[in-house]
TORPA-4810 file (N, C-alpha, C, O; in nm, 3 decimals):
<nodes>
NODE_1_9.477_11.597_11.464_9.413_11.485_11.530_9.512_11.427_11.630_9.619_11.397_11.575_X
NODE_2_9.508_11.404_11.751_9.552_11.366_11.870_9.558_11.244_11.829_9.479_11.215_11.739_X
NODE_3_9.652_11.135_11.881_9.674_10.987_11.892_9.705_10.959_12.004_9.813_10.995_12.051_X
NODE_4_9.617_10.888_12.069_9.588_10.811_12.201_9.641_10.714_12.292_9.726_10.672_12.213_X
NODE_5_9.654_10.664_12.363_9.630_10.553_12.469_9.527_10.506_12.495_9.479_10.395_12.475_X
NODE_6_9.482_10.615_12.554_9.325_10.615_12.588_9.249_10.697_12.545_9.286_10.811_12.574_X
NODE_7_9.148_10.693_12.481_9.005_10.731_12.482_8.902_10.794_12.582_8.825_10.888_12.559_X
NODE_8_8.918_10.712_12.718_8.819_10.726_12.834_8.792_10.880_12.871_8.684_10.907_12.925_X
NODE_9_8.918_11.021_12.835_8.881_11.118_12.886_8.816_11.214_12.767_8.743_11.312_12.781_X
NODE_10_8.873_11.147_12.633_8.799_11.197_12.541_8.650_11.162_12.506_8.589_11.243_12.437_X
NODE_11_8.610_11.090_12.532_8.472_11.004_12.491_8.375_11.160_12.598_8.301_11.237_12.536_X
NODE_12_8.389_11.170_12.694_8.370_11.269_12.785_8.390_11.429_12.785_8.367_11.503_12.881_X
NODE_13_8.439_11.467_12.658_8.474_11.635_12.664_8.386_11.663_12.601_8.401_11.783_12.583_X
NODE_14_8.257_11.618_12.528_8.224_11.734_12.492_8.090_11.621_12.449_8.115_11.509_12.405_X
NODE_15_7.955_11.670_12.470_7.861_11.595_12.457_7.802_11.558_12.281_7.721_11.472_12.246_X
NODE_16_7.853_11.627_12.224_7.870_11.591_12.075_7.955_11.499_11.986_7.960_11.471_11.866_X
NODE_17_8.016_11.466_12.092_8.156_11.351_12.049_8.149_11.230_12.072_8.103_11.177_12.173_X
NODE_18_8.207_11.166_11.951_8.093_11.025_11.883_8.241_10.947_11.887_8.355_10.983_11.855_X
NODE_19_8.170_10.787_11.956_8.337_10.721_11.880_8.272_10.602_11.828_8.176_10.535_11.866_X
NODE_20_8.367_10.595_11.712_8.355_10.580_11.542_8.474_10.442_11.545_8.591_10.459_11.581_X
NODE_21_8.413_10.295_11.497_8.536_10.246_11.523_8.587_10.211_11.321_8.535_10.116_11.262_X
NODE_22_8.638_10.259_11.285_8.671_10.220_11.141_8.803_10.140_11.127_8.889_10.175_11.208_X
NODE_23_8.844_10.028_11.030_8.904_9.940_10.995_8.976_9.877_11.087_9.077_9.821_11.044_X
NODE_24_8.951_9.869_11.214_9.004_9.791_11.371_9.063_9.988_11.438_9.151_9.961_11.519_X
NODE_25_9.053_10.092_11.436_9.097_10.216_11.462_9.017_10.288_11.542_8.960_10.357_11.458_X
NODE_26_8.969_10.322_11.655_8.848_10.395_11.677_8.932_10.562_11.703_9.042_10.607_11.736_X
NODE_27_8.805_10.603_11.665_8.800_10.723_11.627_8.697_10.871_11.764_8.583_10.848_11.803_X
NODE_28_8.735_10.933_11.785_8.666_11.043_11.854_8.637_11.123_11.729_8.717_11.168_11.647_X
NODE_29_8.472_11.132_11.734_8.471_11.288_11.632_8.358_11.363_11.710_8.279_11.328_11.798_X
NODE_30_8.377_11.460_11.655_8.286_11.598_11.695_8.271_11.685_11.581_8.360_11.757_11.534_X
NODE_31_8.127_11.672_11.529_8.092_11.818_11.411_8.101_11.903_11.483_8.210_11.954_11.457_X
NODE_32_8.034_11.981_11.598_8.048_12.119_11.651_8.162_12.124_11.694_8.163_12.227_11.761_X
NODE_33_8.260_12.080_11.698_8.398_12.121_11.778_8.501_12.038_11.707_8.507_11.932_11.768_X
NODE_34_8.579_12.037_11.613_8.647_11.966_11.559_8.764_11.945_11.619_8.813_11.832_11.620_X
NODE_35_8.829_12.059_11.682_8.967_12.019_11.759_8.931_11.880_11.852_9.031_11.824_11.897_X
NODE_36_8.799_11.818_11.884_8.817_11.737_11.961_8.855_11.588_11.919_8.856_11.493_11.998_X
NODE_37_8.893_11.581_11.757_8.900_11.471_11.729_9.012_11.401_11.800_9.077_11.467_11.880_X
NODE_38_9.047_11.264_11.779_9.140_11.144_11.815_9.119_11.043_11.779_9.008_10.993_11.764_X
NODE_39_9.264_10.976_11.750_9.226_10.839_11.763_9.296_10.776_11.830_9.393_10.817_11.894_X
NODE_40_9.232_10.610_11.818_9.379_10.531_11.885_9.344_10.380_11.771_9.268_10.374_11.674_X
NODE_41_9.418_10.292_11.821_9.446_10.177_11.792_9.568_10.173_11.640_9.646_10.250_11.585_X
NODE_42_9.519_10.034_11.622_9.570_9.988_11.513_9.604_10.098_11.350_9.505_10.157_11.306_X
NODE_43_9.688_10.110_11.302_9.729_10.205_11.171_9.727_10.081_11.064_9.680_10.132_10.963_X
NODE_44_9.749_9.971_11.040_9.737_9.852_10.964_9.639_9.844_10.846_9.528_9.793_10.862_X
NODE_45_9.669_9.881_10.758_9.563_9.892_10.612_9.543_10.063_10.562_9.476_10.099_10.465_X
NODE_46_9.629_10.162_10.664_9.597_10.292_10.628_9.703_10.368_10.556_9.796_10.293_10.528_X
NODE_47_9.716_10.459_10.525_9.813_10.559_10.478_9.949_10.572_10.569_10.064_10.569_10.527_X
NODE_48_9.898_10.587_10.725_9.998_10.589_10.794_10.102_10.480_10.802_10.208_10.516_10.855_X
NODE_49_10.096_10.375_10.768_10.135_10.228_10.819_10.261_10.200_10.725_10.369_10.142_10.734_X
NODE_50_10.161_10.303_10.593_10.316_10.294_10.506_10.398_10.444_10.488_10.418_10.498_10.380_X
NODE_51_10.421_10.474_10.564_10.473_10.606_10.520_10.595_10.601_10.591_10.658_10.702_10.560_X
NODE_52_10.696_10.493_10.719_10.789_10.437_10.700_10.854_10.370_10.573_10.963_10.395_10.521_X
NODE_53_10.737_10.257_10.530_10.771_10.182_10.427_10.856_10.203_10.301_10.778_10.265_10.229_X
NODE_54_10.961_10.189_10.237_11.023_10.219_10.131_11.083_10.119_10.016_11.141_10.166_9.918_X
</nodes>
């Protein structure tokens, strides 16, 4: 999964690709084409956020 800046050229590759905004995070997905996923925003409440954390 790609991590973003922007969105604007992904929202556009592929006419099956949906953006998904979950826990403040939006999301690019695609069932027929999965390499097209991404996201961007906020990591705050996820797995990632703590995986510095110790």
């Amino acid at each position: 999964m790609k991590v973003l800046s922007s969105l604007a050229s992904m929202k556009r590759r592929h006419e099956d690709c949906k953006v998904v905004k979950r826990k403040g995070t939006l999301y690019v997905i695609c069932k027929s084409n999965p390499k097209f996923k991404a996201r961007q925003g906020a990591t705050r409440g996820t797995k990632l956020s703590k995986k510095g954390i110790k």
